[in-house]
C-alpha positions, 0 to 999 in steps of 0.5 A: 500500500501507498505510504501516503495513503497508510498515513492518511487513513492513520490519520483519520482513524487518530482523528476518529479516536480523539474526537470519541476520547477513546485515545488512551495514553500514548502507548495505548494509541500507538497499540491500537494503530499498530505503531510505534510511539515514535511514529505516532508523535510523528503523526500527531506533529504532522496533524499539529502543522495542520493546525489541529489543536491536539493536546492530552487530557490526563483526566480522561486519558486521552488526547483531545482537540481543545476546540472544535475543529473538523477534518476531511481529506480527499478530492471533491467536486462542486455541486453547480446548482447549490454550490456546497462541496460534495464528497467524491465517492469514486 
């Protein structure tokens, strides 16, 4: 598989955990992902760069985003009639 494409589903599946506050600690996570902890420092940094505000919350053990952010990745294709973004499911 595409290295690019591993880290992005990584990426979204990270998202998807922190947004549920289901990340347990660092070691946890990087077991749950089937990573290294370096790697996943390497993840969360480059999740940083793209300005998601992720920190750890030790009282829920878990890493959370300390504001509401969204997060979406892949190409989509405008919808003419209503200008809103439509996913492109291919």
């Amino acid at each position: 598989m595409n290295i690019i494409i591993k880290q992005i589903e990584l990426i979204q599946r990270m998202d998807q955990l922190i947004r549920l506050q289901a990340t347990g600690t660092p070691d946890d996570l990087a077991t749950k992902l089937g990573i290294s902890k370096t790697k996943l420092y390497r993840l969360i940094n480059i999740m940083k760069e793209l300005n998601a505000p992720i920190t750890y919350d030790i009282s829920v053990q878990s890493f959370i985003y300390a504001e509401v952010v969204g997060f979406k990745f892949g190409f989509y294709t405008t919808d003419q009639k209503s200008n809103e973004l439509n996913p492109f499911v291919g």
